[in-house]
C-alpha positions as CSV (number, residue, x, y, z in Angstrom):
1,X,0.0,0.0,0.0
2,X,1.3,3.1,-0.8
3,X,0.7,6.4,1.6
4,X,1.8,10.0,1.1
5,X,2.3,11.8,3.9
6,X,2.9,15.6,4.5
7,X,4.0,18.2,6.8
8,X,5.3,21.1,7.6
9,X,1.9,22.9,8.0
10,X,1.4,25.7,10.6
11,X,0.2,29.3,11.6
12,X,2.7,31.9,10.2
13,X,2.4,35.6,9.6
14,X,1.6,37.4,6.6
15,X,5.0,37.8,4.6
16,X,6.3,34.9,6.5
17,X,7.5,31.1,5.0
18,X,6.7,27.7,5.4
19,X,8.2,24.5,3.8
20,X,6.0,21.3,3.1
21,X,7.2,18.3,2.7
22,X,6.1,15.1,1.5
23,X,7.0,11.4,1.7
24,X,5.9,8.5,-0.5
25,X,6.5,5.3,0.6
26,X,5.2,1.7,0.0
27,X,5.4,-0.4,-2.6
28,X,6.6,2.3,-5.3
29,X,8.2,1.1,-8.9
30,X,8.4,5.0,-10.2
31,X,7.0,8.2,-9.5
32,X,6.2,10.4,-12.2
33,X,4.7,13.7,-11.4
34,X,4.7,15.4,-8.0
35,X,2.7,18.1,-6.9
36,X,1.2,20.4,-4.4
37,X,-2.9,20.9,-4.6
38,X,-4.6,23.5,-2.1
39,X,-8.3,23.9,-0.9
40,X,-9.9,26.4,1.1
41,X,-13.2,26.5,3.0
42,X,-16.0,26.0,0.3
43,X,-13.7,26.6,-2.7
44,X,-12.2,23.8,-5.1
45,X,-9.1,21.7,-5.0
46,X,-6.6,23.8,-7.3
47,X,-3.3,23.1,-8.3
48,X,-0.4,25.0,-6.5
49,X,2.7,23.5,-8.4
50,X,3.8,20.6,-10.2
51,X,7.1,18.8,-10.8
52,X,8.0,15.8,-13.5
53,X,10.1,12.9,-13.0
54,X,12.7,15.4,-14.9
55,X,12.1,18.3,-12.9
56,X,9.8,20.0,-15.3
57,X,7.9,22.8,-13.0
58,X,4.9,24.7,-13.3
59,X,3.4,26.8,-11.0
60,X,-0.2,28.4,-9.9
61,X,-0.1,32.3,-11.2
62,X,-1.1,33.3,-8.0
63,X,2.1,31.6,-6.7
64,X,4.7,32.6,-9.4
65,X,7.6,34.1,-8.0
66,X,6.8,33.2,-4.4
67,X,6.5,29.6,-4.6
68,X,9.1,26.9,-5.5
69,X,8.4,23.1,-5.6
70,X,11.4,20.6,-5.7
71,X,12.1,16.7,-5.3
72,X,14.2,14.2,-4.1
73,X,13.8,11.2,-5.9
74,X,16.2,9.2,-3.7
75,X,14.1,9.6,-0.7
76,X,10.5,9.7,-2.6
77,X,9.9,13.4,-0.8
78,X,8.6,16.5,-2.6
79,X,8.7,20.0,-1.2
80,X,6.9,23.3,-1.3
81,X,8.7,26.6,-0.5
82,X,6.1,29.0,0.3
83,X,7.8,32.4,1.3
84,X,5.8,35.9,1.1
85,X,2.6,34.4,2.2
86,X,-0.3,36.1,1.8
87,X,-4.0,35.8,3.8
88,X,-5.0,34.2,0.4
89,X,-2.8,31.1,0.5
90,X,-4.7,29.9,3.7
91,X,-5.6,26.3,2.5
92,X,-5.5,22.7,3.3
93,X,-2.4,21.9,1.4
94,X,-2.5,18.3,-0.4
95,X,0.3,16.1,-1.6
96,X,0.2,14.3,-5.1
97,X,1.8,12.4,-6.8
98,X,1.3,9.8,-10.3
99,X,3.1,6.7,-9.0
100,X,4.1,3.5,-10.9
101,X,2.9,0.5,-7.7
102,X,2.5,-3.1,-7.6
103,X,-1.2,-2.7,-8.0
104,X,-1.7,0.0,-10.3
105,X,-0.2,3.3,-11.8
106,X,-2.7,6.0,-10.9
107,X,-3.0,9.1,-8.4
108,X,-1.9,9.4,-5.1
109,X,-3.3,11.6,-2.4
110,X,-1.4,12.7,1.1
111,X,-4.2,13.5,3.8
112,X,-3.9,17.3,4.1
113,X,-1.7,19.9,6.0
114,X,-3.0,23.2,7.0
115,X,-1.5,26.5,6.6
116,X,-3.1,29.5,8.1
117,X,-1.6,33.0,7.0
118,X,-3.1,35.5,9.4
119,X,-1.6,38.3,12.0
């Protein structure tokens, strides 16, 4: 079984930074894309950033320049650099990635981290 799992969620003030990170593990052949999904109270899931296998990036608008998403495909972890955070990033963060398993090549979800921008 294969579980993503973040963290690196938390309170921080506006203009502040955060780092998420996520770890894949379980019974993993490949992971191709990576990526950072984010949902606030009665809004949709939308995508934050997204990396490839060959570190192909692309990014949110409303993250551009503020945001940067990496991985380490060694350890199966992606990251999200969040730095000048605004009130507007407040989400539940979500991990993703398209992994290659025993079972089945499909998506993979982590279970959420929270980050709250707010004075």
């Amino acid at each position: 079984q294969v579980q993503l799992v973040e963290s690196g969620g938390g309170l921080v003030q506006p203009g502040g930074s955060l780092r998420l990170s996520c770890a894949a593990s379980g019974s993993i052949f490949n992971i191709y894309a990576m990526g950072w999904y984010r949902q606030a109270p009665g809004k949709q899931r939308d995508l934050v950033a997204r990396i490839t296998s060959g570190d192909s990036t692309n990014y949110a608008d409303s993250v551009k320049g503020r945001f940067t998403i990496s991985r380490d495909n060694a350890k199966n972890m992606v990251y999200l650099q969040m730095n000048s955070l605004k009130p507007e990033d407040t989400a539940v963060y979500y991990c993703y990635a398209y992994i290659n398993t025993a079972r089945r090549i499909g998506d993979y979800w982590g279970q959420g981290t929270q980050v709250t921008v707010s004075s």
